[in-house]
C-alpha positions in Angstrom: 89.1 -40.4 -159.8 86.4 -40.7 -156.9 85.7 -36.9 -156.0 86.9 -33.7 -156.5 87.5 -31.6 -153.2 87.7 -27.9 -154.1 88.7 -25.6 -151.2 88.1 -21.8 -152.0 90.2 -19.1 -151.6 92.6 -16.6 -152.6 96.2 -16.6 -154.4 99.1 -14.6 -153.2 100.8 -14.3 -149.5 98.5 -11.3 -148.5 95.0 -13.6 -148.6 96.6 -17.1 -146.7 95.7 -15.7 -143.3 92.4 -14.3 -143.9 88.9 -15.6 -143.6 88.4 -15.9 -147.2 90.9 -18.6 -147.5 89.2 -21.0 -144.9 88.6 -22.9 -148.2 92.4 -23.2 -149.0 93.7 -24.5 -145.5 91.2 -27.2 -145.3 92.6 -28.2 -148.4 95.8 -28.2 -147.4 95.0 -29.6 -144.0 93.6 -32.7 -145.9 96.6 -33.0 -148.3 98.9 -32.9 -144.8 96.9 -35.6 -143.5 96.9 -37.8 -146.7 100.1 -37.7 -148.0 99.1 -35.4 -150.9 101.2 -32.7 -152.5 99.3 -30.4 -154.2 101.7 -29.0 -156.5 100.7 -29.7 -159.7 98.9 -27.3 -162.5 96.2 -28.2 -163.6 93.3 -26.3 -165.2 94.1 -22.5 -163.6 94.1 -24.7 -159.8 96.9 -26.2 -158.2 95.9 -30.0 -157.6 96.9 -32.9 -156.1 95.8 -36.6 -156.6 95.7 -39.5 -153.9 93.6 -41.6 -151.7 91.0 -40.5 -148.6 89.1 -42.9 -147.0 89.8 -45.7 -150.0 88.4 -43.0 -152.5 91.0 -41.6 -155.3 90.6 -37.8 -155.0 91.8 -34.4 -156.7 92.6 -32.3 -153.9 92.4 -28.4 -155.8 93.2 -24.9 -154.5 91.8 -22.8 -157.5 94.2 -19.6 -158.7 91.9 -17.5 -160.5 90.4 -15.8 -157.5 87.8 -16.5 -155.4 85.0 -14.8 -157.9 86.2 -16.3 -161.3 86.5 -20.0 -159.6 83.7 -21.6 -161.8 85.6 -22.3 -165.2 88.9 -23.6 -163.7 86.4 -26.0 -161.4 84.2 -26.8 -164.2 87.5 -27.6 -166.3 88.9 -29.8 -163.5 85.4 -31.8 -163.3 86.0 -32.4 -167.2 89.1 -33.9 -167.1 88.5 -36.1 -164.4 85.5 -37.1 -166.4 83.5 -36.5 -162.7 79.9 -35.4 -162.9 78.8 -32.1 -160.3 77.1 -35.2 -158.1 81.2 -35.7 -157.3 82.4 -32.2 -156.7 82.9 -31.3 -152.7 83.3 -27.4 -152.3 85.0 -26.2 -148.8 84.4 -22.0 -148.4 84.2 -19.8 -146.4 80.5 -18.3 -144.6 80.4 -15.2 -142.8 76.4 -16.3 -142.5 77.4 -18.7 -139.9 78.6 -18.3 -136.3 82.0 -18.2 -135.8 83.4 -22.0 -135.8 79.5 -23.7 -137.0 79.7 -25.7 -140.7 76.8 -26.5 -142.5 77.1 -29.1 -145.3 74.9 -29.0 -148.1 74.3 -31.0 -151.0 72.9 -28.3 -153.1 71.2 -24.8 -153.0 71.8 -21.0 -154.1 74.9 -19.1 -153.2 73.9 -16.8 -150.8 75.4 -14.1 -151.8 79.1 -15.8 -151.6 80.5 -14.4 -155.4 83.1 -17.9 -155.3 80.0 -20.1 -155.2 78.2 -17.7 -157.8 81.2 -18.5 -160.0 80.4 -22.3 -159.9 77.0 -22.7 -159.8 77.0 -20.1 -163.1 79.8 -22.6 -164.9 78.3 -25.4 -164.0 74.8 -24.7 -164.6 73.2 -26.3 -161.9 73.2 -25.7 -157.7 73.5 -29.4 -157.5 76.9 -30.2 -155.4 77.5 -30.8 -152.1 79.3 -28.0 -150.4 80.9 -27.8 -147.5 80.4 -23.8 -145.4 82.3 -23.0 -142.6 81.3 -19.9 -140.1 83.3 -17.6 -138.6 80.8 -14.4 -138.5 82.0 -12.9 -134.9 80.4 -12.7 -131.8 80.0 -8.2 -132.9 78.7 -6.5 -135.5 80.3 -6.2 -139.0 80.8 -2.8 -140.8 82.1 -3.6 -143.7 81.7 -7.5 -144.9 83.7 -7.5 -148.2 86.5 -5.8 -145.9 86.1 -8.3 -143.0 86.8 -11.7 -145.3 89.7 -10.3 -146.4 91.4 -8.9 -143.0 94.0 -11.3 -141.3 93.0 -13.5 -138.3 93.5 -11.8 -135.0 96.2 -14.1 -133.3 93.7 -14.7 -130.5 91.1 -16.2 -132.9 94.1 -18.3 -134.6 93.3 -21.4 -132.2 89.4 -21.3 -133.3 90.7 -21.3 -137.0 92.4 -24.4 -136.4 89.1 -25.8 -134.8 87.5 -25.1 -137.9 89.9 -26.3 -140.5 89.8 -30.0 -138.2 86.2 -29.6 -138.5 86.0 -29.0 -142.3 88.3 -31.7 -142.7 86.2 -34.5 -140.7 83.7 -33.2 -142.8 84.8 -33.7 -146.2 86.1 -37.4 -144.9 82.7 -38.4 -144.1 80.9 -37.2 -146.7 83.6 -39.1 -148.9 83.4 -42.5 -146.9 79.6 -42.2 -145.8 78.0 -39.9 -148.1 76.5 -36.1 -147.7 73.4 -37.4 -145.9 75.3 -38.9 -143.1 78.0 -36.1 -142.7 74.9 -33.5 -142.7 73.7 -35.7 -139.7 76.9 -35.5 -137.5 77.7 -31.6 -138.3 74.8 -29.8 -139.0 74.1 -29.7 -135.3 74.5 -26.2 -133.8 77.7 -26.1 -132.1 77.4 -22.3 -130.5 80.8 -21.7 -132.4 83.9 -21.7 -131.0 85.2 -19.9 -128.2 86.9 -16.2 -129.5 89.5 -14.7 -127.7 90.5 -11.2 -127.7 94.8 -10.6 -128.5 
């Protein structure tokens, strides 16, 4: 095994269409795109195992919830005998405009309790993380609230955006490395168009 690619997010039908499961879909998107079923259980995550970019990699969608992520990713990491240096983390970042990724290849959590988890099983802030925006173009009451409200079905088309984004991501930080990938989308975009229902 090459990487480990863990997308954040939520269990249970309630949290799939929310923004706290960006995490999740790109996952999923990736799997799509690959040929990967991630169906298996493995460590407290569902994973799935195949090749991006002529890299073996563990796709995993952990199940604990988003704040208890650490120990199932730390877990996964030791079974695949991969070092943090291999570990890609796709979440969620109401810090960032609305449709704008930043990739990272280490630093605090900024206040985001799912990369709190991680960094605080892992011990270190030294991974390459993948944050995608999608703070709105108004002001925010309540933030904990906002992550976990369901997409309007106007903003559904800039989701998708996203999700295609974090995907192209994570492929070229597998096939070219973080430096490169931090190159091509770290640019500001101005997020993504919003619509209103």
């Amino acid at each position: 095994m090459d990487f480990l690619v863990a997308g954040l997010g939520n269990p249970g039908a309630e949290y799939e269409n929310t923004p706290h499961n960006l995490g999740f879909r790109v996952a999923d998107a990736l799997a799509e795109a690959y040929g990967i079923r991630i169906g298996r259980k493995e460590n407290m995550c569902y994973v799935g195992h195949g090749a991006i970019k002529q890299h073996q990699v563990a796709l995993a969608k952990p199940q604990t919830f988003m704040n208890l992520s650490g120990p199932a990713i730390r877990a996964l990491l030791e079974r695949y005998e991969l070092t943090h240096g291999r570990l890609i983390l796709v979440y969620d970042e109401l810090a960032l405009p609305f449709g704008e990724i930043r990739i990272r290849p280490r630093g605090s959590a900024a206040g985001h309790n799912g990369v709190k988890s991680v960094i605080g099983a892992l011990g270190t802030q030294e991974f390459t993380r993948v944050r995608l925006g999608f703070r709105p173009d108004h002001p925010i009451g309540d933030g904990a609230k906002f992550v976990l409200a369901p997409f309007k079905r106007g903003e559904m088309q800039g989701v998708a955006e996203i999700v295609a984004r974090g995907c192209a991501a994570v492929e070229t930080i597998i096939a070219e490395g973080v430096e490169k990938a931090m190159t091509m989308f770290n640019r500001r975009a101005g997020g993504l168009q919003q619509e209103e229902e």
